[in-house]
C-alpha positions in Angstrom: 0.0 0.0 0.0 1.2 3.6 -0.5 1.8 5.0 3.1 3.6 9.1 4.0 7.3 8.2 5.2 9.2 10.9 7.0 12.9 9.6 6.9 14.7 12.3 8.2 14.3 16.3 9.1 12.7 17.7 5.7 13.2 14.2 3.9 10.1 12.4 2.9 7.5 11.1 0.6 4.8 8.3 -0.5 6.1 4.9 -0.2 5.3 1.8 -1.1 4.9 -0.5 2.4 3.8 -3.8 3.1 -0.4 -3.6 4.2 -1.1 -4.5 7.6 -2.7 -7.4 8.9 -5.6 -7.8 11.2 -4.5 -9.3 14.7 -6.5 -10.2 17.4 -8.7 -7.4 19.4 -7.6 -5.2 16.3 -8.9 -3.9 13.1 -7.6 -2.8 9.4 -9.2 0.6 8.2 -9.1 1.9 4.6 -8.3 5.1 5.6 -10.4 7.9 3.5 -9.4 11.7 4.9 -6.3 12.6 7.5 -5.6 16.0 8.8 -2.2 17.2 9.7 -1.4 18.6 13.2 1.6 21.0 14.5 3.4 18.1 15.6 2.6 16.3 12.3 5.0 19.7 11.3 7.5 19.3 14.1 7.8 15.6 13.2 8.6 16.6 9.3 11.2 19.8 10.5 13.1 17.3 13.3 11.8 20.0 15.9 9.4 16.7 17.6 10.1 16.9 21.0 10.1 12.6 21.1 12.8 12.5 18.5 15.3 13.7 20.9 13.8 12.0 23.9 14.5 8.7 22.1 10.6 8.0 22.5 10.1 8.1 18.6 12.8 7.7 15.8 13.0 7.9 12.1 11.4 6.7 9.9 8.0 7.9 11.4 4.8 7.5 9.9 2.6 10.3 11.0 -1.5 10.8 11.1 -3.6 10.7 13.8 -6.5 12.7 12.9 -8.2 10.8 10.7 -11.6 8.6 9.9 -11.6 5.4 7.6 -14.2 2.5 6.8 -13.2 -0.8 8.6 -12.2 -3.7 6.0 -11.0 -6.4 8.1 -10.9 -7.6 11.9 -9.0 -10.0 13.8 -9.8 -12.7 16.1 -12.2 -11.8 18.6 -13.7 -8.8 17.1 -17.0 -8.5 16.3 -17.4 -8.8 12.6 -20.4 -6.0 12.9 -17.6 -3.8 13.0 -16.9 -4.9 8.9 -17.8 -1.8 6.8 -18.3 0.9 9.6 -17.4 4.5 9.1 -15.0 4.8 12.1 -12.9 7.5 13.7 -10.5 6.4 16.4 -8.6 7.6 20.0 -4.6 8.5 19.5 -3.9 7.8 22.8 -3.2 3.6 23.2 -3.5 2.5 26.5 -2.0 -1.4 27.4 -6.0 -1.8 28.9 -4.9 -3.8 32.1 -3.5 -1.4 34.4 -5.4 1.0 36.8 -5.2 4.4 34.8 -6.6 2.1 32.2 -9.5 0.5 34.0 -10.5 3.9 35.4 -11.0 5.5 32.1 -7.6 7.3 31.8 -5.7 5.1 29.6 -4.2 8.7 28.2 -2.4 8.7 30.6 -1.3 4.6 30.4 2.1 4.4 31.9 2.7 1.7 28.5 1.1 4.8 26.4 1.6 4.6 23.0 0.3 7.2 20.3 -0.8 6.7 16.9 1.1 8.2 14.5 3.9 9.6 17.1 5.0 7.1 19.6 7.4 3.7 19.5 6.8 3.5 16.0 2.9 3.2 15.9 2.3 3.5 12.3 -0.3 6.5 11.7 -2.9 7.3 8.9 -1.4 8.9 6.3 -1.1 5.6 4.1 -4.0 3.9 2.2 -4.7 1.5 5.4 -4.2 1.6 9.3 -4.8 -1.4 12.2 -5.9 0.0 15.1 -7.3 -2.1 18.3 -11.3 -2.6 18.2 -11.4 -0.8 21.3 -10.0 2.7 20.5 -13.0 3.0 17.4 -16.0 5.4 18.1 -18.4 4.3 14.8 -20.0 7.7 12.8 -23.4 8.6 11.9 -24.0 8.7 8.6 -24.5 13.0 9.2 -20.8 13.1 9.5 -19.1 13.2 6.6 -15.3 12.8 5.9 -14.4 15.9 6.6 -15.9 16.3 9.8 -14.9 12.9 10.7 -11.1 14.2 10.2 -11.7 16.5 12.2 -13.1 15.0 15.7 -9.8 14.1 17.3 -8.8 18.1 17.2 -12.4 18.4 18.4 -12.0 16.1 21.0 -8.8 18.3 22.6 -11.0 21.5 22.4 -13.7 20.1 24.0 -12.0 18.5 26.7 -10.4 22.3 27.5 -14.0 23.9 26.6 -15.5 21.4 29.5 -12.4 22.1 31.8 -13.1 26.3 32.3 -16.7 25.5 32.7 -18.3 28.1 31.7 -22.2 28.3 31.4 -24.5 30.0 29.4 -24.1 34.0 29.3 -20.8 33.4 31.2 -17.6 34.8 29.0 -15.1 33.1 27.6 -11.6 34.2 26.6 -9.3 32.3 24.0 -5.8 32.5 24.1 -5.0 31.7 20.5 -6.5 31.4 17.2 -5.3 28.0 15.6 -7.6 25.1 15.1 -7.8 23.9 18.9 -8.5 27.3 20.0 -11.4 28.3 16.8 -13.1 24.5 17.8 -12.8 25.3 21.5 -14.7 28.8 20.6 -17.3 27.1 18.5 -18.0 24.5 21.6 -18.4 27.2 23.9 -20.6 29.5 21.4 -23.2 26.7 20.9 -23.9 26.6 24.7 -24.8 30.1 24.6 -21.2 31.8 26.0 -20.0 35.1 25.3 -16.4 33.9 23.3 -13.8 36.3 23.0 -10.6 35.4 20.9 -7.2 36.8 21.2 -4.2 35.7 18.4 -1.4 37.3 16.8 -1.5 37.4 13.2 -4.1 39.8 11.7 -5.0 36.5 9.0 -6.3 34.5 11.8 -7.8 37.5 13.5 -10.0 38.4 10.2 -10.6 34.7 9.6 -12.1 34.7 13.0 -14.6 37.2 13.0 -15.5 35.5 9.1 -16.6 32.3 11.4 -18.9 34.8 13.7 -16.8 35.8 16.0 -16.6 39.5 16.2 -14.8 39.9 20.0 -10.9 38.9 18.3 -8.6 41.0 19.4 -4.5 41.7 19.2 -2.8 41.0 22.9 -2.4 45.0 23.3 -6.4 45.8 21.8 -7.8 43.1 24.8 -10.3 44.6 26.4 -10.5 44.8 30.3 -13.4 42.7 30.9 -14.1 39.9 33.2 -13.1 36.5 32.1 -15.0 33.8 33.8 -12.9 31.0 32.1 -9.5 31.4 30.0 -8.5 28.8 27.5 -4.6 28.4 26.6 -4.7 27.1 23.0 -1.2 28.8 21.9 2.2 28.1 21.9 3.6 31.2 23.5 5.3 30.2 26.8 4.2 33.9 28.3 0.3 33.2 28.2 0.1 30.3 30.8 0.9 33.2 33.0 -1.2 36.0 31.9 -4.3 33.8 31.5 -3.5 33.5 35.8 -3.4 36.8 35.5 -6.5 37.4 33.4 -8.8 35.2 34.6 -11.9 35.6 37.7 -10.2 34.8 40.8 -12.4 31.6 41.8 -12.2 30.1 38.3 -10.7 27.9 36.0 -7.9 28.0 33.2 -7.1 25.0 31.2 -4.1 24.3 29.1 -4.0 22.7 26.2 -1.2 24.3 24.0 2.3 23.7 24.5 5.3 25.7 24.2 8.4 24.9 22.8 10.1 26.4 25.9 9.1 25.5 29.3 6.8 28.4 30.8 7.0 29.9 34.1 3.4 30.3 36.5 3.5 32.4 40.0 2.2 29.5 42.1 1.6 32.6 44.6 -0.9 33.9 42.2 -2.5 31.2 41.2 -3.3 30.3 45.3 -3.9 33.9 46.4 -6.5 34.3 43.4 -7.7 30.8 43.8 -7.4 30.2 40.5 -8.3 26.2 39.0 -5.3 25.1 36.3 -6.0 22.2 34.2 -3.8 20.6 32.1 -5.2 18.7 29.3 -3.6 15.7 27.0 -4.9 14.2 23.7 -9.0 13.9 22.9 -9.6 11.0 24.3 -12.2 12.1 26.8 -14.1 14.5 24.6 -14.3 12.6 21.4 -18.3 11.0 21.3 -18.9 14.8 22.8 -17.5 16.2 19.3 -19.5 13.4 16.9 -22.8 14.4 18.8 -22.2 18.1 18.2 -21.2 17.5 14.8 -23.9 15.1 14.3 -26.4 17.5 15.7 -25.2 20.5 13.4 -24.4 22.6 16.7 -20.8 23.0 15.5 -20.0 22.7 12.1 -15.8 22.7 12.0 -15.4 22.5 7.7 -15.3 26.5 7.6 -11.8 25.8 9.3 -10.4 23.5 6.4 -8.4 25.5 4.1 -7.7 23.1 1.6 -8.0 18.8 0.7 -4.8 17.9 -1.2 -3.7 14.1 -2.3 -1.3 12.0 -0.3 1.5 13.0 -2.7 1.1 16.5 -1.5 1.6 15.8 1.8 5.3 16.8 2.2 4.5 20.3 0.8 1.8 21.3 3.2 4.3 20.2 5.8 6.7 22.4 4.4 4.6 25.3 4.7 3.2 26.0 1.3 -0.5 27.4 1.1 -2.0 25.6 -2.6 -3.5 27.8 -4.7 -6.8 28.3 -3.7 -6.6 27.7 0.5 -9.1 28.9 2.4 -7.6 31.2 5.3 -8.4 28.4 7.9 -5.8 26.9 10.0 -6.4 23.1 8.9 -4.8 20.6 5.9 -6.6 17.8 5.2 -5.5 14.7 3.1 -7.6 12.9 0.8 -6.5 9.8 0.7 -9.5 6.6 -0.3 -13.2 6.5 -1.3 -16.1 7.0 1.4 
């Protein structure tokens, strides 16, 4: 099958690879749409954080956003799973131990991560065996794109849930990428008040396009009263300032990551009582994505700038916008039939 091989920092392409094979408690998926991630980038420049930790190496088969019709199972599955429209969780969990059992295989001491971790072959390639137990089927409502686009959702739904805000409550944003647009569509279809704050005036503009009027520069912020902040960026200042910026009494959750460690006040964070969360992978917030996609109370496709073909995989990595993108933050690859 034809499979996306990074082999080195900047070095990679469409291979040819040997197909995988259904094993027991797992199944092989024709793989029909992928998105690409910032780490999907950071795996292609060599910037990966797990390439120099020794926890992934070259060559590395990225993809984990993704969705896929199942084609074969192994022993033990049940064959109802044949022909399913599928989506699956990142995050691979050994299932046995405690964090397992208790719903928080994410966090699986034995982790291993689709597309990023110990060699776990991801979805950019024509097929992908997954285990039975990390699927979550689709409706029939959610179509590919959508379906490529729940395990981003999952991550900002998990930090939407984590602030909880309610209904004519207001939100702030730190950061205008995909996590931190899905996060802001969440929290708009349960009625809050979403504010936005990015960098670029692009992402700022392509904002308010999606209905979002409140998106401002760091220095045009307004000084209003944030009853949850979300820290979707990758600036290692804002962990800090959303302390800073929001309600003492309430809750900020973090769910982008730096490429330099950050620095927090713990004094500030106890004297204003404030509630930090830290989030990892979608795992958690995944059905809570299909049902509001499936329901139409978050539509994420606006956010898709452009579907390319697996052969045009290395250039989106690279950095190059095709002709015609969209402004959106998200690359999606078409890669099989529905």
């Amino acid at each position: 099958m034809r499979a996306f091989v990074i082999t080195g920092p900047r070095a990679a392409g469409v291979q040819e690879v040997p197909a995988p094979i259904a094993v027991p408690g797992e199944a092989v998926i024709d793989v029909t749409r992928a998105g690409v991630c910032g780490t999907d980038v950071e795996f292609y420049t060599g910037d990966m954080a797990y390439l120099h930790t020794g926890r992934e190496s070259y060559p590395v088969r990225i993809g984990h956003e993704w969705t896929g019709v199942v084609r074969e199972v192994g022993e033990g599955v049940d064959p109802a799973w044949l022909g399913r429209r599928v989506v699956g969780d990142t995050m691979i969990g050994c299932g046995e131990c405690s964090r397992c059992r208790s719903g928080r295989h994410h966090v699986c001491p034995d982790l291993v991560e689709l597309g990023c971790s110990l060699g776990r072959a991801g979805a950019l390639a024509e097929q992908l065996l997954m285990p039975v137990r990390q699927l979550l089927a689709l409706p029939d409502i959610v179509d590919e794109a959508m379906g490529a686009m729940v395990e981003p959702g999952g991550n900002a739904m998990r930090a939407f849930r984590a602030v909880k805000v309610a209904e004519g409550e207001r939100l702030l944003v730190l950061g205008a990428g995909t996590i931190g647009l899905l996060a802001a569509m969440f929290a708009r279809a349960e009625g809050v008040e979403v504010h936005i704050m990015g960098r670029s005036a692009r992402s700022l503009a392509f904002a308010r396009s999606l209905g979002f009027p409140h998106a401002w520069t760091a220095d045009e912020l307004p000084d209003l009263a944030w009853d949850g902040v979300i820290d979707a960026s990758n600036a290692r200042d804002l962990p800090a300032r959303a302390v800073e910026l929001v309600q003492p009494g309430r809750s900020v959750a973090l769910i982008g990551l730096a490429g330099e460690p950050s620095s927090v006040d713990t004094r500030r964070v106890a004297l204003r009582d404030v509630t930090i969360v830290g989030l990892l992978g979608a795992s958690a917030g995944l059905r809570a994505t299909v049902d509001a996609f499936a329901s139409g109370a978050v539509d994420p496709r606006p956010l898709i700038a452009a579907t390319v073909p697996l052969e045009a995989a290395a250039d989106i990595l690279a950095g190059h916008r095709p002709d015609g993108a969209s402004a959106g933050p998200k690359f999606q690859i078409e890669i099989g039939p529905a």
